[in-house]
C-alpha positions, 0 to 999 in steps of 0.5 A, spaced: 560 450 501 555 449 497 552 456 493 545 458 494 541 464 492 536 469 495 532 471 489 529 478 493 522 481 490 518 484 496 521 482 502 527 488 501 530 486 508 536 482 511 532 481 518 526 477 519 527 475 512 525 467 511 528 467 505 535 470 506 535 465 513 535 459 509 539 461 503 545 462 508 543 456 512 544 452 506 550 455 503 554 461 500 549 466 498 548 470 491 544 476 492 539 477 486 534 481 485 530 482 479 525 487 475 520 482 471 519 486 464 515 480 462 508 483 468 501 485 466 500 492 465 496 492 471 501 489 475 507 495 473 510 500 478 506 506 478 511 512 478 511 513 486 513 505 486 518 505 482 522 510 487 521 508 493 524 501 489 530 506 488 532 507 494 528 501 497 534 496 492 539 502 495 539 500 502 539 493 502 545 493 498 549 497 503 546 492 507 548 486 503 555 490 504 554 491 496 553 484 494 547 484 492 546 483 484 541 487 480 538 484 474 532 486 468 530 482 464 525 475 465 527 472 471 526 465 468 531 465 465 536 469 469 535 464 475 536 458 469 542 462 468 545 463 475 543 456 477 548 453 471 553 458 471 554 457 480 553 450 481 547 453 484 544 448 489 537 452 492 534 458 489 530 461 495 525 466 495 518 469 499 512 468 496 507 473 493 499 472 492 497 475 485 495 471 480 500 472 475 505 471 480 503 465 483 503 462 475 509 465 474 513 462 481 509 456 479 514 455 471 519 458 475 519 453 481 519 447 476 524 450 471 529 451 477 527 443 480 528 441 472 535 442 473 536 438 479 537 444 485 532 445 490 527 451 489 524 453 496 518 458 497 516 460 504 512 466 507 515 473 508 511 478 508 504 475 512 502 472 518 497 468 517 498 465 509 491 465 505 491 457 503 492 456 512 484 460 513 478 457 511 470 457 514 469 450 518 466 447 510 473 450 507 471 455 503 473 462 504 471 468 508 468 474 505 467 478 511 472 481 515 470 481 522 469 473 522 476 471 518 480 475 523 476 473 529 475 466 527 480 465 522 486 469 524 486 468 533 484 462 533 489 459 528 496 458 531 499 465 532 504 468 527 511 466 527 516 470 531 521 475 527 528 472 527 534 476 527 539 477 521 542 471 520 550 470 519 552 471 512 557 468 506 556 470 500 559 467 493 564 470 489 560 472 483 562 476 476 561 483 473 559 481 466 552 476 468 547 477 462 541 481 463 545 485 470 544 492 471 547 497 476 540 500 478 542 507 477 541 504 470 534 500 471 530 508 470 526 507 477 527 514 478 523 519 475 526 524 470 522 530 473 523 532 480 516 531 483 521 528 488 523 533 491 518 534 497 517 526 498 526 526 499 526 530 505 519 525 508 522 518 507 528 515 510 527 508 505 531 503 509 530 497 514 532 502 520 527 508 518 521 503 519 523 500 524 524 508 526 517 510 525 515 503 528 519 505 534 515 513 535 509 510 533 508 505 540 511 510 544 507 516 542 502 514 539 498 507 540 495 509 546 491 514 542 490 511 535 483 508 536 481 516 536 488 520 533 489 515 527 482 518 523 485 525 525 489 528 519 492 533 522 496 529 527 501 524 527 496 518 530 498 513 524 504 509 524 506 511 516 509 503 515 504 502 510 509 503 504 516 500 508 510 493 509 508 493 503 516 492 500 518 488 505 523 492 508 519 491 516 515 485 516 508 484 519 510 480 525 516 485 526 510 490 528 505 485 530 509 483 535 514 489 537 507 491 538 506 486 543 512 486 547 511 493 548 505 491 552 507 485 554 503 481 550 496 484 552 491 487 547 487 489 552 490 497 550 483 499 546 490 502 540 494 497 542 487 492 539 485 497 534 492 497 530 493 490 530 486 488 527 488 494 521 494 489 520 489 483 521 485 488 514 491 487 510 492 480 511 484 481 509 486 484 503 490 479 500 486 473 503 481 476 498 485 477 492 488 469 493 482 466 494 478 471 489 483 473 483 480 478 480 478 483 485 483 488 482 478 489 475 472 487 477 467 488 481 467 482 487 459 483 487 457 482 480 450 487 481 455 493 480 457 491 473 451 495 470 452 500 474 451 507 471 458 510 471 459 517 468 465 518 463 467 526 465 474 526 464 474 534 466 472 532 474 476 525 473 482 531 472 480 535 477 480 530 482 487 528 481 490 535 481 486 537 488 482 542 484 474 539 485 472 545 491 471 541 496 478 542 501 478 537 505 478 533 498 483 537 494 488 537 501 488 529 501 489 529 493 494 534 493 497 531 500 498 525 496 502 528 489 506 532 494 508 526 499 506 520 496 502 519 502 495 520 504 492 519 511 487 513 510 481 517 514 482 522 508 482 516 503 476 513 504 473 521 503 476 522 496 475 516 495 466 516 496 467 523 493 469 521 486 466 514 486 458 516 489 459 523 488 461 524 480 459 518 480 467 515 476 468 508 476 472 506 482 477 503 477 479 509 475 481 511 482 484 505 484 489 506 478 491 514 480 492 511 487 496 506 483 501 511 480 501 516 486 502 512 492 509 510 494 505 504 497 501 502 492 500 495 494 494 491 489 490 488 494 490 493 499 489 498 494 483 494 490 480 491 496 480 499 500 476 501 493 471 497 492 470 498 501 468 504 499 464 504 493 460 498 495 462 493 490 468 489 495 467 483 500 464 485 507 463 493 503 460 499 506 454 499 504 453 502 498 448 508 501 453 510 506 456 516 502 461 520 506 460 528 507 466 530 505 464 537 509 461 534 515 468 528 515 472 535 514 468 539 521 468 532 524 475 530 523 479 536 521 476 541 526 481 547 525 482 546 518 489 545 520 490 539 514 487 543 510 490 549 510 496 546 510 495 543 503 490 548 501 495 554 502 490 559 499 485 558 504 488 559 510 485 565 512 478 563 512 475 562 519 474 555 522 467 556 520 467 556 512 474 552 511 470 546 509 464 549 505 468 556 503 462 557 498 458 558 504 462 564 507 459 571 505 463 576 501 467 581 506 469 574 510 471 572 502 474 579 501 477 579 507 481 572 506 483 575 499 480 569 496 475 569 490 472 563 488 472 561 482 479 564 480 484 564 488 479 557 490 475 553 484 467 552 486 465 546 487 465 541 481 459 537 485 452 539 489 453 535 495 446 534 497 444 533 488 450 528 487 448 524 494 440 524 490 443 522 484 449 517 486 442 513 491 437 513 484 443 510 480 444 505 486 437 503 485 437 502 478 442 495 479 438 493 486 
């Protein structure tokens, strides 16, 4: 038979894999997966990322039954290499949609074609690929609800996921160039701010398609209302396992649709699946408009007045800034490698409109932190909130974090969860502990500024100044 390799990249799975599928139709399979050391600095795993790449690699070796051959170094030349020591026939892989990416794949493609073997790219990670939606004049949507409308449902229907396939695997060597055992490749951290996040995640194809499986049965139902609620578990959790590919889009939209018989008339059976329609939004924008990870998508902004505060930027990422439903989503983040999205948005408008820090600056905290830092959701999520994005919230809107927290965390049950000392504080001062007099603060043994912080903003100041900032760049 002839020999063929998968070049694996975020697509960490052996189901519904397009990639994998064609390599074994085509031949005896290598297994490869590669971490670039030649990426932009903008492009290079945050910590959490690394991790969940870790154990991501691990599971799709046992999967793979061990063949799966780990490399570091420039993938280029590692291919080249394979390609002519196998008498490699096609080299196969899943597309990725940033710039950089897609300049490289591009070399890599010709390079690999150069040498007379077939070089094939498919779809492995979205439902509807950026270059297939455009406006009837063929230019790119830059709101939401018309591409996913318009665009997205009116297009032919996302491809049905297919089964593992069968699987031949060539014979390969041990001492290949630039091959590492991943335990060699430094992924994981070399302090143990891993410890809780080991006991939360299962990182492998059957945890996904475990938290998939709870998910619809207890909580889809619900999910237009229970997803803005930290407190319960209203949210799928799949972000990190789509991110890396180890489930696909099309394994939740249509696992999704099965269960309901294809019928989206379930108000969260049509709310969760338009949240996928927003990822396939963000990477619709990051193709279509490359610098979107760096610069503003709405120009205006660029000469908005930023303030450069590196004591509130510290407070903000260690969950110190006073305000708790903010300190509970910043600590929930560095403590999981997780946070609620309803809580993102609310971080998020604090630091960006009311301390007034360059949404850059949080987007790469989110970076490092997130176990599913992904760029285009990561990008396109901050610039929503800081009024810069595609289809963003108005720059006015400016979230209280006090009023979100009444709202959405009625008993303060998040927050005492993660803001342990303030969970003897009646319901009514847990998310404005400054407003509580001071029998109910001694009584809770808490004194503020040295048990709690006082906050690091004026709420009602910050909101006057963030609106007169705003008018200097309309």
């Amino acid at each position: 038979m002839a020999t063929t390799i998968v070049w694996f990249r975020q697509d960490l799975r052996v189901t519904d894999n397009p990639a994998l599928i064609l390599a074994a139709k085509h031949g005896e399979v290598i297994p490869v997966y590669i971490f670039d050391e030649n990426l932009p600095s903008i492009a290079e795993l945050g910590g959490s990322s690394k991790w969940w790449l870790h154990h991501a690699l691990k599971s799709l070796n046992e999967s793979l039954g061990g063949k799966l051959l780990t490399f570091k170094g420039d993938p280029e030349k590692i291919l080249g290499s394979l390609c002519d020591e196998f008498d490699v026939s096609g080299v196969y892989w899943s597309r990725m949609y940033e710039a950089y990416a897609r300049e490289r794949d591009t070399k890599i493609k010709q390079a690999i074609k150069d040498k007379d073997v077939d070089a094939v790219s498919v779809n492995g990670s979205l439902l509807w690929e950026p270059m297939k939606i455009t406006k009837n004049d063929g230019t790119p949507y830059k709101v939401y609800t018309p591409y996913y409308k318009n665009g997205c449902l009116k297009a032919p229907s996302p491809r049905y996921p297919e089964a593992k396939p069968e699987i031949s695997f060539a014979r390969t060597r041990d001492n290949l160039t630039d091959k590492v055992k991943l335990d060699d490749m430094s992924l994981l951290p070399t302090i143990s701010w891993d410890t809780t996040i080991n006991k939360l995640w299962n990182v492998s194809e059957q945890g996904a398609k475990d938290k998939l499986a709870v998910f619809i049965k207890d909580a889809i139902t619900d999910y237009n209302d229970d997803r803005n609620i930290p407190s319960v578990k209203g949210t799928s959790q799949l972000s990190p396992y789509l991110h890396f590919g180890l489930i696909s889009p099309n394994q939740a939209w249509y696992a999704v649709l099965d269960a309901f018989d294809g019928e989206m008339s379930n108000n969260g059976v049509y709310v969760y699946l338009s949240e996928l329609g927003w990822r396939e939004f963000s990477y619709y924008l990051l193709f279509h408009f490359e610098s979107i990870q760096t610069k503003n998508f709405n120009s205006k902004f660029d000469s908005f007045p930023w303030q450069q505060n590196d004591q509130h930027l510290k407070a903000w990422q260690t969950g110190k800034t006073g305000i708790p439903i903010v300190d509970a989503g910043m600590r929930e983040l560095y403590s999981t490698g997780y946070m609620h999205n309803r809580v993102r948005m609310i971080v998020a408008s604090f630091l960006v409109k009311n301390l007034l820090i360059d949404w850059r600056k949080g987007e790469r905290w989110f970076w490092d932190c997130l176990l599913d830092a992904d760029t285009a959701s990561n990008s396109a999520g901050w610039q929503w909130v800081a009024g810069s994005g595609a289809d963003a919230a108005p720059y006015f809107r400016i979230f209280n974090p006090v009023l979100q927290g009444e709202k959405f965390d009625k008993q303060g049950e998040y927050v005492k969860k993660y803001c342990p000392e303030l969970s003897q504080l009646p319901n009514k001062y847990i998310h404005k502990p400054w407003d509580a007099p001071d029998i109910i603060l001694k009584q809770a043994k808490i004194e503020l500024g040295v048990d709690y912080p006082n906050p690091i903003a004026d709420l009602k100041e910050s909101r006057v100044a963030a609106l007169d900032a705003y008018k200097e760049i309309k």
